[in-house]
DSSP file (Angstrom, degrees, kcal/mol; ACC not computed):
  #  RESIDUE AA STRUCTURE BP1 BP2  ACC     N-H-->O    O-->H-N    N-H-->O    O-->H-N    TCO  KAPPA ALPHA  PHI   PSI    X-CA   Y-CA   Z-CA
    1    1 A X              0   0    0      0, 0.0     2,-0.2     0, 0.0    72,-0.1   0.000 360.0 360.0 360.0 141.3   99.6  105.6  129.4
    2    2 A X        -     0   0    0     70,-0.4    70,-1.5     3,-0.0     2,-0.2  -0.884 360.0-142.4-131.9 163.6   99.4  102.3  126.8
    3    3 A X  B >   -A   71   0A   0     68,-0.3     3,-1.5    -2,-0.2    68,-0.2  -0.759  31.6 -84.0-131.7 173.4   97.9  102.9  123.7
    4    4 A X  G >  S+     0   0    0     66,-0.8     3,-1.2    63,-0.6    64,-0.1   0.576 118.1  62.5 -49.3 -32.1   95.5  100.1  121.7
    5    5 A X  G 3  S+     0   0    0      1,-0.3    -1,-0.3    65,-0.2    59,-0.1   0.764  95.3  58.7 -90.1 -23.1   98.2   98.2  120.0
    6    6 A X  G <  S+     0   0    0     -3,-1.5     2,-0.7    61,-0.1    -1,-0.3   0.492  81.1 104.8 -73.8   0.7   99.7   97.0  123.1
    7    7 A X    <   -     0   0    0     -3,-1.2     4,-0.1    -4,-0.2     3,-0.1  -0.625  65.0-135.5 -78.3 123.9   96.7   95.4  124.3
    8    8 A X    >   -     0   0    0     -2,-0.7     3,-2.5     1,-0.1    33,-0.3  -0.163  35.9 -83.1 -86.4-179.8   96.6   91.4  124.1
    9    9 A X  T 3  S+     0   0    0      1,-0.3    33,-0.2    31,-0.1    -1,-0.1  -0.345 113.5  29.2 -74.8 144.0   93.9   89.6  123.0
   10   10 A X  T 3  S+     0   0    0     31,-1.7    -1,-0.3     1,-0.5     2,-0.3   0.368  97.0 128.6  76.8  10.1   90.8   88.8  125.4
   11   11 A X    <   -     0   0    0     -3,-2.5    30,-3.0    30,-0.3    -1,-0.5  -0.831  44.6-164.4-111.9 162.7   91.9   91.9  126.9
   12   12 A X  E     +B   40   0A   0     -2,-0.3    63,-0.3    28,-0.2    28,-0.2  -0.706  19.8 144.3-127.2 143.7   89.3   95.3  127.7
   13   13 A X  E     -B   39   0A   0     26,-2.4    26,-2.2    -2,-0.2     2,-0.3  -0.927  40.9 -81.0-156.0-124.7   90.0   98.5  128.3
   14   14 A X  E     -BC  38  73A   0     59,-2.2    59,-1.4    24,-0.2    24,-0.2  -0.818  24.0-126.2-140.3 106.7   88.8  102.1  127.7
   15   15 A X  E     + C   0  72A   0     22,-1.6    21,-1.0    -2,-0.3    57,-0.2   0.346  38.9 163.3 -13.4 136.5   89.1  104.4  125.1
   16   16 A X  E     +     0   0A   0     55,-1.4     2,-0.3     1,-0.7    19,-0.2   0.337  64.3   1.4-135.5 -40.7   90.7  107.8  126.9
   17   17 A X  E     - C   0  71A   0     54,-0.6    54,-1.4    17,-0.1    -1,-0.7  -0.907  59.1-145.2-131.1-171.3   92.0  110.1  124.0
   18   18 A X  E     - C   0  70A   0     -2,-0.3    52,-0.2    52,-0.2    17,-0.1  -0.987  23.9-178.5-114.3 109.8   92.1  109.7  119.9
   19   19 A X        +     0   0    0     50,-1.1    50,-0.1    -2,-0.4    51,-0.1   0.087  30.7  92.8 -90.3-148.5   95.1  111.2  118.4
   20   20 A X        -     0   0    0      4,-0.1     2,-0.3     5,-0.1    -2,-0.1  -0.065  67.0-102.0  77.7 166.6   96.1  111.4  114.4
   21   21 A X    >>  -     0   0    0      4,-0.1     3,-3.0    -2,-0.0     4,-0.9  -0.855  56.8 -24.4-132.7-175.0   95.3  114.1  112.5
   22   22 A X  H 3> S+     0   0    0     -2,-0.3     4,-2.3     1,-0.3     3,-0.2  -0.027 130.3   1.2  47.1-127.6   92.7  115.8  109.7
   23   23 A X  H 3> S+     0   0    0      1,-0.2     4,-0.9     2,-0.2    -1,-0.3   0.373 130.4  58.5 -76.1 -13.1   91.4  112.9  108.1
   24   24 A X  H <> S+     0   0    0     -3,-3.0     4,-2.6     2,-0.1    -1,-0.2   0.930 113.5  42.9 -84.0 -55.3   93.0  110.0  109.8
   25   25 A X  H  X>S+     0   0    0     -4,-0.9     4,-1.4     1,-0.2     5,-0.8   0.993 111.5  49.1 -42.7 -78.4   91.4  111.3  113.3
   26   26 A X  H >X5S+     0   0    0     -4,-2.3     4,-2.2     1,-0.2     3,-2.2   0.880 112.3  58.8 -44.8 -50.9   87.7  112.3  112.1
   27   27 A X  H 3X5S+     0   0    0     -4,-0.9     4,-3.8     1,-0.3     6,-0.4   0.976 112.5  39.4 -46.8 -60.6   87.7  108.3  110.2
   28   28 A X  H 3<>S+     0   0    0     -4,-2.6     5,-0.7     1,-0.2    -1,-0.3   0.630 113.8  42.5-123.2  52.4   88.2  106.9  113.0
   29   29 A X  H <<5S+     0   0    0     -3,-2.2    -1,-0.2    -4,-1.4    -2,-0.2   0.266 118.0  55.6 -89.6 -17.4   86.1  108.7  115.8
   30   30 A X  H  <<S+     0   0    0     -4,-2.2    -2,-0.2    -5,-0.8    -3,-0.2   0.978 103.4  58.6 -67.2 -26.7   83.3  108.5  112.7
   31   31 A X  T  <5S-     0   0    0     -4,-3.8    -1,-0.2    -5,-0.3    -2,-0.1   0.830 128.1-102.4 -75.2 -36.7   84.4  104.8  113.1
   32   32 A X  T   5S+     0   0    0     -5,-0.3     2,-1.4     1,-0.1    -3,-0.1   0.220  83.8 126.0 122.8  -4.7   83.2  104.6  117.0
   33   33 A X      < +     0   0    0     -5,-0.7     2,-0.2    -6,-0.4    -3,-0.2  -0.586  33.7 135.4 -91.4  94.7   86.3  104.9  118.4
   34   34 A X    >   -     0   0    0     -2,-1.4     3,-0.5     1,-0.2   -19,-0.2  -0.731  58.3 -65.4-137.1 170.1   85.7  107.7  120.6
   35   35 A X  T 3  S+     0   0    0      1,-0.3    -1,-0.2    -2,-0.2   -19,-0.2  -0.155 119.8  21.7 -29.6 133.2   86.7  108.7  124.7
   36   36 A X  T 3  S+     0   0    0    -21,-1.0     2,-0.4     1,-0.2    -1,-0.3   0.671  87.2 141.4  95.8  30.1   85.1  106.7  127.3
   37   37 A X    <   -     0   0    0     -3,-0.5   -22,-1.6    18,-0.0     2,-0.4  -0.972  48.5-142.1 -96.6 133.7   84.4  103.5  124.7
   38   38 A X  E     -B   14   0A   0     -2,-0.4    18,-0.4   -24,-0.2     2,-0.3  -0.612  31.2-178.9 -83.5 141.7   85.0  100.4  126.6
   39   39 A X  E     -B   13   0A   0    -26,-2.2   -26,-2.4    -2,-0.4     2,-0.2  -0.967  13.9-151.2-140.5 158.0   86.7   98.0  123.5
   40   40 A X  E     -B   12   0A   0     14,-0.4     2,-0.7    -2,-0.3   -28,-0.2  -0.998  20.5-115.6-159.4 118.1   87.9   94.6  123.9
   41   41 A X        +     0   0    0    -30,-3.0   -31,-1.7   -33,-0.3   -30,-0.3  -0.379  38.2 171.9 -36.4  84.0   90.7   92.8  121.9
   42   42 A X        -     0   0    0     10,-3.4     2,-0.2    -2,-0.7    -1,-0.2   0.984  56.7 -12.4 -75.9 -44.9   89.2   89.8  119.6
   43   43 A X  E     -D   52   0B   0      9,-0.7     9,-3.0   -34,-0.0     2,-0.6  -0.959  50.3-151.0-150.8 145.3   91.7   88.3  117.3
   44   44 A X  E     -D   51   0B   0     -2,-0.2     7,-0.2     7,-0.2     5,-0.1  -0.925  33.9-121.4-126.6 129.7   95.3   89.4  116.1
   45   45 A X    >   -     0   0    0      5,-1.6     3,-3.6    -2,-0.6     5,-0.1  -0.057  33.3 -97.3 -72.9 161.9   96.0   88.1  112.7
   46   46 A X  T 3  S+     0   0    0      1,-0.3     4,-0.1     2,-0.2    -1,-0.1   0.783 124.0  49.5 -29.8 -66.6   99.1   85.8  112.4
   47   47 A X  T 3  S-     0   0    0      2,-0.2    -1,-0.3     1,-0.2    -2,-0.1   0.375 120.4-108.4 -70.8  -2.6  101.6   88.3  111.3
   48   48 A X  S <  S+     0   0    0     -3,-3.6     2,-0.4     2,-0.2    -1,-0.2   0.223  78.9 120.3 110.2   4.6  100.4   90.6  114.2
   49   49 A X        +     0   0    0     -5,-0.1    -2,-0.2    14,-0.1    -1,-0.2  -0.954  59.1  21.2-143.4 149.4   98.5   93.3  111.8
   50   50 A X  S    S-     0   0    0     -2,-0.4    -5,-1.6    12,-0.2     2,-0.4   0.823  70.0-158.0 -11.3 158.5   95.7   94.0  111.9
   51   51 A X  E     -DE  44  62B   0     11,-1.3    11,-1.1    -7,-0.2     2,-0.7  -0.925  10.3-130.0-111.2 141.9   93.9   93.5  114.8
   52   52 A X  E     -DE  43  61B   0     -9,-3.0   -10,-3.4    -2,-0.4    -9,-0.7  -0.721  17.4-164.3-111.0 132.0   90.2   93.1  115.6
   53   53 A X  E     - E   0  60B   0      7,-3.4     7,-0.7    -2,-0.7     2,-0.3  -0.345  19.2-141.9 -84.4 173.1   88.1   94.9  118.4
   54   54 A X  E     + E   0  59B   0      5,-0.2   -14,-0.4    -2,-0.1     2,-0.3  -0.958  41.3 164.5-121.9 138.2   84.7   94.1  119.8
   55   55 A X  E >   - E   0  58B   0      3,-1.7     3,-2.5    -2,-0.3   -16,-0.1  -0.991  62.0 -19.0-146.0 161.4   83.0   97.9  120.3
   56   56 A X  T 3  S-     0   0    0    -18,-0.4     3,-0.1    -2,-0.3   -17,-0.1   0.686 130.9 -49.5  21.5  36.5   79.5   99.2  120.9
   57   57 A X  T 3  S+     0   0    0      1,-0.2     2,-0.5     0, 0.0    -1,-0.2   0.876 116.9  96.0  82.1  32.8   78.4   95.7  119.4
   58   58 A X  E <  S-E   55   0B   0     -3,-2.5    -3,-1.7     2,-0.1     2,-0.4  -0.972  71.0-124.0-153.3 140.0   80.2   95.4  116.5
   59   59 A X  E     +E   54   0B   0     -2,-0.5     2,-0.3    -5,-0.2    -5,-0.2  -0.843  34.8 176.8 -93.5 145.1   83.7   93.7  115.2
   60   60 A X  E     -E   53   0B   0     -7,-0.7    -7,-3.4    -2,-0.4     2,-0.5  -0.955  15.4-154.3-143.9 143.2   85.9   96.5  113.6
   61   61 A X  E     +E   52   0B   0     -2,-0.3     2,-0.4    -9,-0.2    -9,-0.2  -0.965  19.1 172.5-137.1 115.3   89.4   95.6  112.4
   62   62 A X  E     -E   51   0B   0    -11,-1.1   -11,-1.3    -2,-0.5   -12,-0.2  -0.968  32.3-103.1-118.4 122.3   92.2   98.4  112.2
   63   63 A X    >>  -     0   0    0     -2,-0.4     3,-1.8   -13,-0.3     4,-1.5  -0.313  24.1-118.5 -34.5 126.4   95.4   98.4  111.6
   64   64 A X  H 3> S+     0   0    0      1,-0.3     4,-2.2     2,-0.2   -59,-0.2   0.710 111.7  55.1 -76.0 -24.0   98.0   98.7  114.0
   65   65 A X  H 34 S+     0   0    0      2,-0.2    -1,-0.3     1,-0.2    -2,-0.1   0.685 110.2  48.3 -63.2  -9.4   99.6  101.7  112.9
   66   66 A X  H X> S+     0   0    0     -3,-1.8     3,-2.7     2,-0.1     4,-0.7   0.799 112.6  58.2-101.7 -54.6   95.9  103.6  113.2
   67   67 A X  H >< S+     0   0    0     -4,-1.5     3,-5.5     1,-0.2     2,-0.9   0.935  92.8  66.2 -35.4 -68.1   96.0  101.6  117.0
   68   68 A X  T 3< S+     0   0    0     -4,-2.2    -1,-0.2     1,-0.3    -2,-0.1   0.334  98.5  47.6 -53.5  12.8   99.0  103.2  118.0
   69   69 A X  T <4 S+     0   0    0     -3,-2.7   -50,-1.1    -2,-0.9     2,-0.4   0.484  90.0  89.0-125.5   9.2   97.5  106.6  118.1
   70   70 A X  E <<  - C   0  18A   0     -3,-5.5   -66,-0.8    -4,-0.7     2,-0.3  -0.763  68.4-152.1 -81.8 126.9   94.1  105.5  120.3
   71   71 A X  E     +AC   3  17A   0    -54,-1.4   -55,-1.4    -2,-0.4   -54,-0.6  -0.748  22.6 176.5 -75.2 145.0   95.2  105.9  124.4
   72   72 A X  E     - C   0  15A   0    -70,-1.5     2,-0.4    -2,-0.3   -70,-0.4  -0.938  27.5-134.0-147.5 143.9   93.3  103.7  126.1
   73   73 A X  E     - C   0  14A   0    -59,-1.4   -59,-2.2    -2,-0.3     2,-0.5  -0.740  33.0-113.3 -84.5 133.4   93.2  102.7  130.0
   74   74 A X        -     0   0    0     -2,-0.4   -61,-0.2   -61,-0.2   -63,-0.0  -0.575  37.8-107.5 -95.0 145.6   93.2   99.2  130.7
   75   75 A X        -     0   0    0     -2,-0.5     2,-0.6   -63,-0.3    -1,-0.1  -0.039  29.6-136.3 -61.6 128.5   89.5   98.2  132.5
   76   76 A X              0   0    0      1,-0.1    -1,-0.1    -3,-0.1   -63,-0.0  -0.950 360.0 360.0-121.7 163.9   90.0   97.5  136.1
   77   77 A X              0   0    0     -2,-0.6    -1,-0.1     0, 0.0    -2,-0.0   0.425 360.0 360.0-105.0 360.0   88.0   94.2  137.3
């Protein structure tokens, strides 16, 4: 199981759970980051934090500590 923050950049895969809790969790399923969303790595800023997805048509840029609680399965081609 890898979770978001270990993905590099130009890399997909697919959303499987959300972890966090209370308020950290609901932000960011409210955010789109929910089971079974395919997301795709854009950009990792120099210093390696934050990082920016592409999701459901949209760039959204999270912080890696928020990453580290998304599972995701990486996309097979």
């Amino acid at each position: 199981m890898m979770t978001l923050d270990e993905l590099k950049p130009g890399q997909s895969a697919v959303i499987t759970a959300v972890g966090g809790e209370g308020a950290l969790r609901c932000r960011l399923l409210d955010m789109g980051l929910i089971p079974k969303t395919k997301v795709t790595v854009r950009k990792v800023a120099p210093l390696g934090d934050p990082i920016e997805l592409h999701l459901r048509g949209y760039e959204l840029t999270i912080r890696l500590d928020d990453a580290k609680e998304i599972s995701v399965e990486e996309e097979s081609l």
